[in-house]
Kinemage of the C-alpha trace (Angstrom):
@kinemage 1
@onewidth
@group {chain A} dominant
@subgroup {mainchain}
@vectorlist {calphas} color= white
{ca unk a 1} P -114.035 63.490 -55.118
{ca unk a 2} L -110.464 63.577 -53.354
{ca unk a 3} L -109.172 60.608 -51.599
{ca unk a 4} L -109.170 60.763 -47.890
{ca unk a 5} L -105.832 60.686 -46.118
{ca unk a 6} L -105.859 57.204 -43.725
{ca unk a 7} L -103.732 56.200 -41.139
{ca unk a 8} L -104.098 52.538 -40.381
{ca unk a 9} L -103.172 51.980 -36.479
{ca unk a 10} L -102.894 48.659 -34.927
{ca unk a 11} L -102.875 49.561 -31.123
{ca unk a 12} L -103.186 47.145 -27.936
{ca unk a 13} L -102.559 43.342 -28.182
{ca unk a 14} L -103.638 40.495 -31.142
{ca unk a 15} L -104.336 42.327 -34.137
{ca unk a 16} L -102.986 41.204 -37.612
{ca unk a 17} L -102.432 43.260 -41.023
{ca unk a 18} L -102.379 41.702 -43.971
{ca unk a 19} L -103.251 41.957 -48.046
{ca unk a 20} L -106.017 40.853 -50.152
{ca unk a 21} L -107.097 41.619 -53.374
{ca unk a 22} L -105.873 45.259 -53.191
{ca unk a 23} L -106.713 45.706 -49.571
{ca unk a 24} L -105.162 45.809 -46.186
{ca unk a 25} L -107.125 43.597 -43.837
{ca unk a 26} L -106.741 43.823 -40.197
{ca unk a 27} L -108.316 40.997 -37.928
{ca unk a 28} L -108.614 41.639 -34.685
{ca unk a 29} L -108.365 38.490 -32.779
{ca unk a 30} L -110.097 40.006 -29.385
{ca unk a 31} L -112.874 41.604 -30.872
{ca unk a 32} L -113.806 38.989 -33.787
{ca unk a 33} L -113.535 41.581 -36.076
{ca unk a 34} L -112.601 42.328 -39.985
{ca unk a 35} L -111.845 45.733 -41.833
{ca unk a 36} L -111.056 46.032 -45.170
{ca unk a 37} L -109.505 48.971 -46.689
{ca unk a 38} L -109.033 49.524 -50.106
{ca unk a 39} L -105.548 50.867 -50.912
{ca unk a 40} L -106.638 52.356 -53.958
{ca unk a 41} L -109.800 54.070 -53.251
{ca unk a 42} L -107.614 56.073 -50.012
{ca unk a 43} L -104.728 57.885 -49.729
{ca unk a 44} L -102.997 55.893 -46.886
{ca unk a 45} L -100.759 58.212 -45.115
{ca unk a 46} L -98.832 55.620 -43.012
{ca unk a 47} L -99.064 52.659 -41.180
{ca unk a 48} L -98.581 52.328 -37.307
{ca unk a 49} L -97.915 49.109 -35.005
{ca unk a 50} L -97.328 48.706 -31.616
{ca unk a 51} L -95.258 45.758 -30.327
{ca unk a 52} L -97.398 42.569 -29.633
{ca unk a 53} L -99.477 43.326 -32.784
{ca unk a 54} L -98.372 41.370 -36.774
{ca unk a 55} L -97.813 42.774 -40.053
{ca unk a 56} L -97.086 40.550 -43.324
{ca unk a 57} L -94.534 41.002 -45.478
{ca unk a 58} L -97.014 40.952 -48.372
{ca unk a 59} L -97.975 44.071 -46.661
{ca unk a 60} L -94.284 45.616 -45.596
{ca unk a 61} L -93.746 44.767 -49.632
{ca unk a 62} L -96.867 46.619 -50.489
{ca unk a 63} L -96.054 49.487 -48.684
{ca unk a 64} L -92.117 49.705 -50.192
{ca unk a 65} L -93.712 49.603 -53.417
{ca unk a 66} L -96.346 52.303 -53.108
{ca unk a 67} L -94.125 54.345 -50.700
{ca unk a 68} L -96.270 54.446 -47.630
{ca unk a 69} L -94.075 54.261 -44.554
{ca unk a 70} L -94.178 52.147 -41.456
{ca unk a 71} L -94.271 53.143 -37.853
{ca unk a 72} L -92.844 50.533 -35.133
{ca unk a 73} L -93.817 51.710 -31.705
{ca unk a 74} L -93.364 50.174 -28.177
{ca unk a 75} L -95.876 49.129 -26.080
{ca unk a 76} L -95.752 52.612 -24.211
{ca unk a 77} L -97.131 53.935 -27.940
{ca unk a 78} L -93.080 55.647 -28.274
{ca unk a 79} L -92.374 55.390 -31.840
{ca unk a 80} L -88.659 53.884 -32.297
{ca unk a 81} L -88.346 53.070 -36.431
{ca unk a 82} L -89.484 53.929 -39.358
{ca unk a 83} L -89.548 51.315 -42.326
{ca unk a 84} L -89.462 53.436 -45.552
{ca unk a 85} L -88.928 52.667 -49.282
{ca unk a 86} L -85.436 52.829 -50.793
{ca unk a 87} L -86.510 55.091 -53.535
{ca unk a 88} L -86.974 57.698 -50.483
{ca unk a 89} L -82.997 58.042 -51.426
{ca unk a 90} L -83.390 58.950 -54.236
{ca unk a 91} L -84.070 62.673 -54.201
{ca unk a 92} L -80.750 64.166 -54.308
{ca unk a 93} L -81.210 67.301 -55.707
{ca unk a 94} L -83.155 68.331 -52.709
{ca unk a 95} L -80.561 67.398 -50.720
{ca unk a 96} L -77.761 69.431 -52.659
{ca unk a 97} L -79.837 72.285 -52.498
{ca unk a 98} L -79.998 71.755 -48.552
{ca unk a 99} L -75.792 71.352 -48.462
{ca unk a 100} L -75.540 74.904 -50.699
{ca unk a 101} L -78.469 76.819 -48.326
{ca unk a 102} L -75.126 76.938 -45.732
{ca unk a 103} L -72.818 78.669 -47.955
{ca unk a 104} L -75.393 81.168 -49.792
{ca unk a 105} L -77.262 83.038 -46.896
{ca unk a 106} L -80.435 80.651 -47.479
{ca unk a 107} L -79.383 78.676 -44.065
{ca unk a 108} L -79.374 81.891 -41.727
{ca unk a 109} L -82.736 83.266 -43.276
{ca unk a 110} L -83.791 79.856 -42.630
{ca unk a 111} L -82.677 80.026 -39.088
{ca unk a 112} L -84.242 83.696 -38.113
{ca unk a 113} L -87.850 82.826 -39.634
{ca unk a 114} L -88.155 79.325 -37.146
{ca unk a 115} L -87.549 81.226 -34.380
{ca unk a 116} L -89.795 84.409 -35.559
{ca unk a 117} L -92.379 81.416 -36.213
{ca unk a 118} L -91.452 79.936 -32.370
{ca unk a 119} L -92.003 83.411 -30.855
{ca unk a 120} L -95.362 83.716 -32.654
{ca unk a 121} L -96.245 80.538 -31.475
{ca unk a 122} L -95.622 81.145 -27.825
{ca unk a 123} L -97.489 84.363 -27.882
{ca unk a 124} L -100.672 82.821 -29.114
{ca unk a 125} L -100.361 80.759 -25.778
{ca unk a 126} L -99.565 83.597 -23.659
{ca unk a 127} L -102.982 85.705 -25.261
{ca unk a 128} L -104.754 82.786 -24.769
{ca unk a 129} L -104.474 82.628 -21.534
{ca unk a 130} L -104.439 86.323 -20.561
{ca unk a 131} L -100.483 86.033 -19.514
{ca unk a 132} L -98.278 88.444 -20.321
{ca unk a 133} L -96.600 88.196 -23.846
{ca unk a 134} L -93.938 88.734 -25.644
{ca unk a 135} L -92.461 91.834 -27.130
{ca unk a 136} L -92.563 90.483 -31.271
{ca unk a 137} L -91.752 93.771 -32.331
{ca unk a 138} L -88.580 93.856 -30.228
{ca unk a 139} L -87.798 90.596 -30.458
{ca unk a 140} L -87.786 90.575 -34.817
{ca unk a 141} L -86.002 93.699 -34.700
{ca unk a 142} L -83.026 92.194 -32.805
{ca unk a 143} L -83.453 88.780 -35.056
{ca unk a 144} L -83.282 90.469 -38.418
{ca unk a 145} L -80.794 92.671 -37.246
{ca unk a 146} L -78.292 89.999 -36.649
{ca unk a 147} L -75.643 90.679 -39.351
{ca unk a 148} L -72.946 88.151 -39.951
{ca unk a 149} L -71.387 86.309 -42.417
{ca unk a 150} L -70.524 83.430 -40.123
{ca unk a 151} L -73.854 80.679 -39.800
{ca unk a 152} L -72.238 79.766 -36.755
{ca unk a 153} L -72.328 83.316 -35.137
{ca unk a 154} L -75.775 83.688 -36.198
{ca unk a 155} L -76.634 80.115 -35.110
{ca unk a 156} L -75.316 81.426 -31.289
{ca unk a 157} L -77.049 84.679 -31.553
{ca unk a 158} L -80.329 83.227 -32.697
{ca unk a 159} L -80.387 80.788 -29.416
{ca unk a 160} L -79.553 83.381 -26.813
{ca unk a 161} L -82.608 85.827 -28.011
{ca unk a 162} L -84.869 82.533 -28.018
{ca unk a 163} L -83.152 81.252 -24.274
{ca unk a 164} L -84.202 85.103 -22.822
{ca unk a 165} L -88.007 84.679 -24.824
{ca unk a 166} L -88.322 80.975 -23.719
{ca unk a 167} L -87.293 81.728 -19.869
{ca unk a 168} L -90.494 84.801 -19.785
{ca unk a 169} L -92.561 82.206 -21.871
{ca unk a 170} L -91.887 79.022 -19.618
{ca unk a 171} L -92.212 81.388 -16.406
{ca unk a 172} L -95.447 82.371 -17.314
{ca unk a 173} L -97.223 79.134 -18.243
{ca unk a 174} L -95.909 77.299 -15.604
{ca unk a 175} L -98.415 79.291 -13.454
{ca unk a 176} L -100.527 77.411 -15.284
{ca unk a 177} L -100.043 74.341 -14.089
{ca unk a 178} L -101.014 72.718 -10.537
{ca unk a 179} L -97.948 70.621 -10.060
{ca unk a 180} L -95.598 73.625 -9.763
{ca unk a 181} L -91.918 73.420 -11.750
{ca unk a 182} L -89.025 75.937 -10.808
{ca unk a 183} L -87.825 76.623 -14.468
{ca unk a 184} L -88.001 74.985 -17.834
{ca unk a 185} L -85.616 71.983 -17.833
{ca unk a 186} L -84.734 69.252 -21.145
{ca unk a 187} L -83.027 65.998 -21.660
{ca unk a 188} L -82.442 64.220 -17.945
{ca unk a 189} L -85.149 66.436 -16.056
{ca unk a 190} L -85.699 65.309 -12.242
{ca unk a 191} L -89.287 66.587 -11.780
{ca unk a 192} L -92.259 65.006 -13.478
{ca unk a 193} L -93.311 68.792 -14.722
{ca unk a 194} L -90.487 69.033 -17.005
{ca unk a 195} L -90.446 65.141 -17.605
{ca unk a 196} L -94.461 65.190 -18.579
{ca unk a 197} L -93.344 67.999 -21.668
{ca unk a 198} L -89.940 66.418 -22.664
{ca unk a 199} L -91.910 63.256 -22.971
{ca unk a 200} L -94.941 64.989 -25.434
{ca unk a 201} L -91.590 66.750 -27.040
{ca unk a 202} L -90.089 63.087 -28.302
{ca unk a 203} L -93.734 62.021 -29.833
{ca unk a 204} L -93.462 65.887 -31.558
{ca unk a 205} L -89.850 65.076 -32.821
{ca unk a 206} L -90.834 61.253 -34.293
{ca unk a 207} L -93.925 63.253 -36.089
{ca unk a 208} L -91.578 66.157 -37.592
{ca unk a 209} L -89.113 63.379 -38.495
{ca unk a 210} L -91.452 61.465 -40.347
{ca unk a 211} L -92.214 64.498 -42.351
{ca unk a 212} L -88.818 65.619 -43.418
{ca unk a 213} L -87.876 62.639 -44.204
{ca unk a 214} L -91.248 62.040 -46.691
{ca unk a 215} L -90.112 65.887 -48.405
{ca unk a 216} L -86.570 63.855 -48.874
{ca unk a 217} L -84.767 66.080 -46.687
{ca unk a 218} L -81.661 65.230 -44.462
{ca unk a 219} L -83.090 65.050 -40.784
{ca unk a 220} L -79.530 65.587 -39.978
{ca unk a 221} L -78.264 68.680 -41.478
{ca unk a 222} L -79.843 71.704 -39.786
{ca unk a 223} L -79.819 75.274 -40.248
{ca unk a 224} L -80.587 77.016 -36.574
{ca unk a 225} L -79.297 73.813 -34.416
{ca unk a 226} L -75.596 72.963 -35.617
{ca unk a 227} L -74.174 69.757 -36.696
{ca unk a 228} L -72.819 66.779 -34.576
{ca unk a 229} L -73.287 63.218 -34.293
{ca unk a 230} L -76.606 61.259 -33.576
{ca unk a 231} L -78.441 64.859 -33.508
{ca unk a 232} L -81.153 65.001 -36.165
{ca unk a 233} L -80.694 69.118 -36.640
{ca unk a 234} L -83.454 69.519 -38.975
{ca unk a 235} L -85.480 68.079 -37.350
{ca unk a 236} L -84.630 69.583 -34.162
{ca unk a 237} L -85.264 73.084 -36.410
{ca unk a 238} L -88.816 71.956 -37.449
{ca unk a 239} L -89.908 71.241 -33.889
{ca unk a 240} L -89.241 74.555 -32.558
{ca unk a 241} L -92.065 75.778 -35.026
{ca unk a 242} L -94.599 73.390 -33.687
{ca unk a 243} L -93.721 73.096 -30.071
{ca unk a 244} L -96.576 75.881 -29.023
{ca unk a 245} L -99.038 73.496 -30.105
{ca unk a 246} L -97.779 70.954 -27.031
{ca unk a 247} L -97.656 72.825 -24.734
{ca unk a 248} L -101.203 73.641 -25.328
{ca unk a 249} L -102.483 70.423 -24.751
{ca unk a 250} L -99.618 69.773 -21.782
{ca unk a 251} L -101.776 72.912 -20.433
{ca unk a 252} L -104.648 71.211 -20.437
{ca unk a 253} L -103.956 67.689 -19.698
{ca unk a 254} L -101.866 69.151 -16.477
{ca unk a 255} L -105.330 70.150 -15.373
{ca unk a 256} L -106.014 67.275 -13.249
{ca unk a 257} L -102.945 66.088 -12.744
{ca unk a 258} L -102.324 65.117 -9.222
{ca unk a 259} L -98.642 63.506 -7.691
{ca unk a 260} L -99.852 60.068 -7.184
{ca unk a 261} L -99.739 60.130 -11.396
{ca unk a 262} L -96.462 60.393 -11.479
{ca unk a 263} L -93.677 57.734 -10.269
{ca unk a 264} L -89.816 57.201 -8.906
{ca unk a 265} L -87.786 55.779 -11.319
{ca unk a 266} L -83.922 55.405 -10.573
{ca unk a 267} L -81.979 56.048 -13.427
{ca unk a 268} L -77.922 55.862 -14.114
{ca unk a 269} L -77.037 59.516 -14.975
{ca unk a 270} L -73.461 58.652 -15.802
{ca unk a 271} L -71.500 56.221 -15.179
{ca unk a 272} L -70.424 56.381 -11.637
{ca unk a 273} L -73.851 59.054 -10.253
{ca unk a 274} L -77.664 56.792 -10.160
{ca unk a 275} L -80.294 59.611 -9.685
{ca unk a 276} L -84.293 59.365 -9.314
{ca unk a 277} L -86.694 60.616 -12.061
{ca unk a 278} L -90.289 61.521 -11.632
{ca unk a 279} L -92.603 60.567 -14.861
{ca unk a 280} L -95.494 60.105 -15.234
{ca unk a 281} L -97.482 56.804 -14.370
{ca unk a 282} L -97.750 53.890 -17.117
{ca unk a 283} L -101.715 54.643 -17.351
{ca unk a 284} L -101.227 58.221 -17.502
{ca unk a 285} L -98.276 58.035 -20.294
{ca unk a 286} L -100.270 56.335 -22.388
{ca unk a 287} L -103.389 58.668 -21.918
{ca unk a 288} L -101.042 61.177 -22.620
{ca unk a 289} L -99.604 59.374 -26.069
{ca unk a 290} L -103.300 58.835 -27.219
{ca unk a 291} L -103.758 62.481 -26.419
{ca unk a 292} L -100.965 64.088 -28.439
{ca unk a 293} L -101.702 61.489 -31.172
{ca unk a 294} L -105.243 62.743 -31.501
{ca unk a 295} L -103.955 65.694 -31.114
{ca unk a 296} L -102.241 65.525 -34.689
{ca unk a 297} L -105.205 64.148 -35.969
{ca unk a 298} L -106.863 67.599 -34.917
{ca unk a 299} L -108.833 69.828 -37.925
{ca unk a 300} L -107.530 73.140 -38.653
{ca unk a 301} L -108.194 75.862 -40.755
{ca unk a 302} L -105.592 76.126 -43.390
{ca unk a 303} L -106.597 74.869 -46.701
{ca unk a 304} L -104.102 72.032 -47.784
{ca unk a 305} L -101.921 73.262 -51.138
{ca unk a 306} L -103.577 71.009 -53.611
{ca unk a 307} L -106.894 70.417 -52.595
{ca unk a 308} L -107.879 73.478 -50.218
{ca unk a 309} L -110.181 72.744 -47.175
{ca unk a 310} L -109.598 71.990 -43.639
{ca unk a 311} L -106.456 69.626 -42.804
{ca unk a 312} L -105.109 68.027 -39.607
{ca unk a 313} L -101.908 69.133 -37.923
{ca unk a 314} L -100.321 66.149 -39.042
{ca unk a 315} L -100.833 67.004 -42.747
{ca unk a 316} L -99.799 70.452 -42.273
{ca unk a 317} L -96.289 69.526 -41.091
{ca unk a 318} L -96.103 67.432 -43.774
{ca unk a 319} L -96.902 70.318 -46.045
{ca unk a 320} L -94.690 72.830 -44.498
{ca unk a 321} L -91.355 70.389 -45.138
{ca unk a 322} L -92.440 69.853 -48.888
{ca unk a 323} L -92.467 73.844 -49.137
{ca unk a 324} L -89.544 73.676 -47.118
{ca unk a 325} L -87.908 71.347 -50.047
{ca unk a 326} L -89.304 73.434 -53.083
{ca unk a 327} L -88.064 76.893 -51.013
{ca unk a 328} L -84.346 75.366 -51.273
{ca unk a 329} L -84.767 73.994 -54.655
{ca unk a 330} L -85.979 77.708 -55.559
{ca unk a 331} L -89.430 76.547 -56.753
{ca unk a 332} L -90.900 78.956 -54.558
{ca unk a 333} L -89.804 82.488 -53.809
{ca unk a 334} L -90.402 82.773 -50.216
{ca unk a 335} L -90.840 80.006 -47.413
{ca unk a 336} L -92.488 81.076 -43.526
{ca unk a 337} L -94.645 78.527 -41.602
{ca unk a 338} L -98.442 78.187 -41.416
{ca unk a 339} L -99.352 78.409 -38.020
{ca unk a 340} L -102.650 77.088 -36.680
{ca unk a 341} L -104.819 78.612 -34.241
{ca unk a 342} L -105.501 76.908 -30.860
């Protein structure tokens, strides 16, 4: 019988995690409660604490040693570090092969199948809910016809035929939605709309870097966004692939959304210009960060590599970046995302 794949989460206030005899034990100091879990007998996945909880360092040791990495989040449930084994270095051949994919041609293919994938993901939104969708046909034809022998010029090419498909997409689901948004707006948003899915994108970009960092990739060497400083490009790549899957449950959480869940806050926008954000509420930010963490936790129906069966969405990222790795390390001939149905 396969081992299961755990997560161990220590959420709210007062719980401790520590080792005994080959198991993690977490007390819980509210609840008068013990759970032991076997690290042998499971395959633990990763470990996640929120702020005002306690780990050991028999445990943090425990985990270095059998590579299992650690999630700190704040209170809020917004993951800010990873603690991960220094053997994670030690992969460099995946790494060279990631550095030569942007001199032999494997970068740009790279490039043109995450935003095929992003466009395929986006339609199964718009069918879903009986909006108008996109054009694929037209919109791989201009992708793969894209000839040049500059990344650069493919990289700006690339992002203006996924601007024009995001603007229909955004356009359309938006009419979804009964807190009403003019257009689709990123990093510094005013309106709670936009705010609500930049928020669900950051807990998306902490899962995806998680996962490229366990298939010993660099998180900061891209092939569709470009390179600069403090910008994780790879895994800004990865996300585009899995976005569709928020804004599903941003759909649906929206539902009941009302404005007295949302909240002012004044915010310096540079140094010299203060402006006012709308978020959402504390109560409702951390419905919605229990929401998108279930929702990685969710069952679907592509068999796992080794084992076949179900697996959750989580486990399927992971997957994707390990084929990701073996694709540049040519272990595999060909490498295009497994998308799950919503």
């Amino acid at each position: 019988m396969k081992a299961k794949i755990l997560t161990i989460s220590l959420e709210g206030n007062g719980q401790y995690l520590g080792m005994e005899k080959g198991c993690f034990i977490i007390k819980d100091r509210q609840k008068g409660k013990t759970e032991r879990i076997p690290l042998f007998e499971n395959e633990i996945g990763e470990i996640t604490i929120t702020s005002g909880n306690h780990i050991s360092t028999g445990v943090l040791a425990s985990c270095g040693f059998w590579n299992i990495p650690i999630i700190v989040k704040t209170k809020n449930g917004n993951p800010v570090a990873i603690l991960r084994s220094l053997d994670d270095d030690s992969h460099i051949k995946t790494r060279i092969a990631q550095y030569k994919a942007l001199k032999n041609g494997k970068a740009a293919e790279i490039a043109k199948t995450i935003i095929k994938s992003k466009l395929e993901g986006q339609n199964m939104i718009l069918k879903k809910h009986n909006l108008e969708q996109l054009n694929l046909t037209v919109y791989k034809s201009k992708i793969e016809n894209i000839k040049s022998k500059s990344l650069r010029d493919i990289r700006y090419r690339l992002t203006q035929i996924e601007s024009l498909a995001s603007k229909h997409y955004f356009h359309q689901i938006f009419k979804l939605l009964p807190i009403k948004a003019e257009s689709r707006k990123g990093w510094k948003a005013y309106d709670g709309v936009n705010n609500t899915f930049n928020l669900a994108y950051t807990l998306l970009k902490f899962k995806v870097h998680s996962a490229v960092l366990k298939a010993h990739l660099e998180p900061y060497l891209g092939f569709l966004h470009s390179e600069q400083f403090g910008k994780p490009s790879l895994v800004c790549d990865m996300m585009e692939i899995y976005r569709y899957l928020i804004d599903s449950f941003i759909i649906e959480f929206s539902r009941t959304l009302t404005s007295r869940d949302f909240t002012v806050k004044p915010e310096w926008f540079s140094s010299s210009r203060m402006g006012k954000r709308e978020v959402l509420s504390r109560e409702k930010t951390r419905e919605l960060t229990i929401g998108i963490s279930n929702l990685f936790q969710t069952k679907v129906n592509i068999p796992r590599i080794k084992h076949g069966g179900k697996q959750t969405v989580e486990t399927l990222i992971h997957e994707e970046m390990l084929l990701l790795a073996k694709y540049l390390r040519k272990e595999i001939g060909s490498w295009k995302p497994r998308l799950p149905l919503i």
